[in-house]
VMD Tcl script that draws the C-alpha trace (Angstrom):
set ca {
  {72.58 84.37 -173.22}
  {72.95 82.25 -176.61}
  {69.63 81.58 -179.14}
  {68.54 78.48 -179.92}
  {66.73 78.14 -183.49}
  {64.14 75.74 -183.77}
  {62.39 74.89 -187.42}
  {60.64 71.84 -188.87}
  {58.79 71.97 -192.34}
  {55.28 72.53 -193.17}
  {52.80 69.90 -190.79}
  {55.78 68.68 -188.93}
  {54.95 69.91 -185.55}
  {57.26 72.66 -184.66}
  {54.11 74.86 -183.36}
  {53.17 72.04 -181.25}
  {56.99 71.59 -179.68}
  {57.37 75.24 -179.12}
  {54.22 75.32 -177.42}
  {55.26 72.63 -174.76}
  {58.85 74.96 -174.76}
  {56.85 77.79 -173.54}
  {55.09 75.96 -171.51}
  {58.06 74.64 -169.56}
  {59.08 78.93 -169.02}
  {61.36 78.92 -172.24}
  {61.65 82.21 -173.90}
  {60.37 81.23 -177.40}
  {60.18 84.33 -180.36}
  {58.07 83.27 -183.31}
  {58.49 84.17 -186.51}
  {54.97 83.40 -188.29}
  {53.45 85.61 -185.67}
  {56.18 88.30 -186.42}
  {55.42 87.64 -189.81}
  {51.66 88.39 -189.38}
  {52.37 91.35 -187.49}
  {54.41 93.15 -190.57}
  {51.95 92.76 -192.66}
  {49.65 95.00 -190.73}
  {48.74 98.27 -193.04}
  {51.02 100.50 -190.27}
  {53.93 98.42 -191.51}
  {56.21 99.56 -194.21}
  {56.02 95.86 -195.81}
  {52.15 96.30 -196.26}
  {52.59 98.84 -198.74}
  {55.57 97.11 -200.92}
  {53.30 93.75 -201.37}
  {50.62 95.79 -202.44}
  {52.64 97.19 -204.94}
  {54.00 94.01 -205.76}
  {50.87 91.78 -205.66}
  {47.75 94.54 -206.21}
  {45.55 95.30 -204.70}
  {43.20 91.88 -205.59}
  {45.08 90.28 -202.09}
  {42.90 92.70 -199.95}
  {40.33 91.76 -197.66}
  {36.65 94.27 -197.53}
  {38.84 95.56 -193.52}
  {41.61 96.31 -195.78}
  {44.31 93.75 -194.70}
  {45.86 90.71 -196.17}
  {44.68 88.08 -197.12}
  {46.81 85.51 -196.42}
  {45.16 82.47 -197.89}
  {45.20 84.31 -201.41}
  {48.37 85.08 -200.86}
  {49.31 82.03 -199.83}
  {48.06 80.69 -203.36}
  {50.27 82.61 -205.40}
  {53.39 82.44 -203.42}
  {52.95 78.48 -203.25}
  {52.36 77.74 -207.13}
  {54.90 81.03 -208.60}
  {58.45 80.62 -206.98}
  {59.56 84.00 -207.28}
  {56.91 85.30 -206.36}
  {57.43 83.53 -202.97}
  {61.05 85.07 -203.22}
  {59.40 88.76 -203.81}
  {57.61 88.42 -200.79}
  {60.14 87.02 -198.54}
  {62.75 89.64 -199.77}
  {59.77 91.99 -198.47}
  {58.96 90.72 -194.90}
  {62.06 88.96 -193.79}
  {63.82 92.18 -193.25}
  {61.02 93.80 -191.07}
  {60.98 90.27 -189.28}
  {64.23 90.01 -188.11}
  {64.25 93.79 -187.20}
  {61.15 93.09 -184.77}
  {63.26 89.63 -183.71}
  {66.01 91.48 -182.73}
  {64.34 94.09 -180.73}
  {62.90 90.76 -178.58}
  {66.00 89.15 -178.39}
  {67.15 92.48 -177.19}
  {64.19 92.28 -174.31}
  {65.01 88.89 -173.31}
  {68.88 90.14 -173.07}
  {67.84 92.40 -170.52}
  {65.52 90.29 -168.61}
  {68.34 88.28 -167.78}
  {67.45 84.96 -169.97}
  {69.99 81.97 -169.98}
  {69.11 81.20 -173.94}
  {66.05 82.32 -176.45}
  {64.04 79.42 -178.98}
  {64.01 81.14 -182.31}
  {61.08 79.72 -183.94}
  {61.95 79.93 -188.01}
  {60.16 78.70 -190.49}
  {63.30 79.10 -193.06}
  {65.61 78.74 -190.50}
  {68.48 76.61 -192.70}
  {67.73 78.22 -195.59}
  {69.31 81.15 -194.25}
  {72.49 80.77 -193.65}
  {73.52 84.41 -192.38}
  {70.66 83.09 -189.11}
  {72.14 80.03 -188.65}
  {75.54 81.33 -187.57}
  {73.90 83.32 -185.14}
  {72.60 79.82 -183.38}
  {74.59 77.93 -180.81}
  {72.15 75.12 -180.98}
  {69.89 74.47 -184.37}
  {66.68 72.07 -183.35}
  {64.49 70.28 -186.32}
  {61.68 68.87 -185.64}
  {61.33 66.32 -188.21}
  {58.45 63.68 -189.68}
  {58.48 61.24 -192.68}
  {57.31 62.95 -196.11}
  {54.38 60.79 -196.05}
  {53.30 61.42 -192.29}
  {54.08 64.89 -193.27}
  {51.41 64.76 -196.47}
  {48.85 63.32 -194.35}
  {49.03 65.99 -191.62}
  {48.61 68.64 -194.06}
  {46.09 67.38 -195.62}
  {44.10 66.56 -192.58}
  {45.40 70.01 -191.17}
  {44.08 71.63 -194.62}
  {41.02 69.41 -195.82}
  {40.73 72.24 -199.00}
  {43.75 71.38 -200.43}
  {44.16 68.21 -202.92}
  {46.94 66.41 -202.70}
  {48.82 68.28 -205.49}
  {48.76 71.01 -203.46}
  {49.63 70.04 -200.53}
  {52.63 68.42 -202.23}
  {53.17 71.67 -203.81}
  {53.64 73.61 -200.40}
  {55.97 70.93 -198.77}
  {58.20 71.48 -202.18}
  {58.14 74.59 -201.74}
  {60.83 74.27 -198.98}
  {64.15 73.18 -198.21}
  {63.60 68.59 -198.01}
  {63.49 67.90 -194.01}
  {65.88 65.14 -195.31}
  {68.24 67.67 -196.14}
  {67.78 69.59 -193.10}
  {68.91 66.78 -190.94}
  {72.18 67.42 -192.08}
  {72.32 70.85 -191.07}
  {70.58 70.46 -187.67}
  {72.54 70.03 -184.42}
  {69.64 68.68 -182.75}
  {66.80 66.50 -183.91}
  {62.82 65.91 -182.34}
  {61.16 62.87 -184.40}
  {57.71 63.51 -184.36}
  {56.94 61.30 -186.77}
  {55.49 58.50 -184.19}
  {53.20 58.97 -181.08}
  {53.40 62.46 -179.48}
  {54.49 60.67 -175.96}
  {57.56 60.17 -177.76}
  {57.96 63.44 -179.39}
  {57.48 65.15 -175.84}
  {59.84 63.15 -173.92}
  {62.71 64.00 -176.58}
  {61.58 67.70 -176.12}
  {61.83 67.25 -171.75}
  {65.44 65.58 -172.65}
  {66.33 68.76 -175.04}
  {64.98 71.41 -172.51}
  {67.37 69.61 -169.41}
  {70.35 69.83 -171.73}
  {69.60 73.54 -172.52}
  {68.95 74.10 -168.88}
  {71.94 72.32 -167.73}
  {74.02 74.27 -170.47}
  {76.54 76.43 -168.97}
  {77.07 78.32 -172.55}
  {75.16 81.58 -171.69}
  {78.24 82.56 -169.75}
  {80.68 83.12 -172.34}
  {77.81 83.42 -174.55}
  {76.34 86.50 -172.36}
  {80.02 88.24 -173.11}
  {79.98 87.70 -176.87}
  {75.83 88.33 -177.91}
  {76.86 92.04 -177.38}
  {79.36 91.57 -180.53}
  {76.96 88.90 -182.57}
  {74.12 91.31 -181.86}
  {75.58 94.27 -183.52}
  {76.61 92.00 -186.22}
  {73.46 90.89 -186.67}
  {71.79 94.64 -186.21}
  {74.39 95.47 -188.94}
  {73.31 92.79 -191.11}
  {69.36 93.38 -190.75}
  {69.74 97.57 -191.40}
  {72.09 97.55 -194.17}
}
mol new
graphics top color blue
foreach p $ca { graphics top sphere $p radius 0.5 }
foreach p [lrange $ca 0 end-1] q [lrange $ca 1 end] { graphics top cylinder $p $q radius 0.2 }
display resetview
């Protein structure tokens, strides 16, 4: 088995490529729903951001709220780095315990859905194949902002500088998926990605070595 990661930016469509992955039987782990699971009140990390952050972040059930959150994190830098140093362990610990599923269940390759994919490099090297999905900054604007009618401009500007340029991340990717035209386009370059994955042969050598890049990576995510 060898993982695939697969990232975009903010509004560029990942979700909606991942979703036609899983529809076509591909084994896809994503991290924003990992994320919202840690941040449940029976996970450690919901204690340390309310320590961090106070308790004025609380809905009246007592969890998160992640659009006041969201707020803080997206205008105050390091506060975003606080929080990410919080949940990004307890992440990739419940990551790995999928990968470890799919492993078992016999799986030629896994999609790794990553937000921050190629801004962390100690993930990356753990890839054999690193997918972007990519659009043009100003496609990107307007699908946030017509994904997110409350935000002005500024801040939707705010949240897609708040991450690693997708025009720098084209340099880092092994694969791209433009979806910055029509999505007929954008889903025939994902059918064309998920034959060459299928067709890949790398799972066998790959199969021998995840044993070795999995306790590396088990190492890296407990120390």
């Amino acid at each position: 088995m060898f993982l695939v990661g697969l990232s975009g930016g903010i509004a560029s469509g990942k979700s909606s490529v991942a979703a036609v992955l899983r529809e076509l039987g591909c084994a896809v782990i994503d991290a924003d729903v990992l994320a919202r699971e840690v941040v449940q009140p029976q996970f450690k990390a919901y204690q340390q951001i309310l320590q961090a952050f106070g308790t004025q972040i609380l809905l009246e059930n007592g969890e998160i709220n992640r659009e006041a959150l969201g707020n803080i994190i997206f205008s105050q830098p390091e506060k975003r780095l606080l929080l990410n140093s919080i949940t990004h362990p307890e992440i990739q610990k419940e990551m790995l315990k999928q990968i470890l599923k799919y492993f078992v269940q016999g799986y030629h390759y896994v999609i790794l859905d990553i937000p921050l994919l190629f801004e962390n490099s100690s993930l990356t090297r753990f890839m054999k194949y690193t997918v972007l999905v990519y659009c043009d900054p100003p496609t990107q604007l307007q699908r946030l902002m017509r994904r997110s009618p409350g935000l002005s401009q500024a801040q939707a500007q705010a949240r897609i500088s708040s991450q690693l340029p997708l025009e720098q991340k084209l340099k880092m990717a092994t694969d791209i998926i433009d979806n910055s035209g029509e999505w007929e386009s954008t889903r025939e370059q994902i059918l064309r990605l998920h034959s060459r994955l299928e067709s890949s042969w790398s799972f066998l050598w790959a199969r021998l070595a995840l044993g070795m890049a999995l306790g590396g990576l088990l190492c890296l995510l407990l120390r």
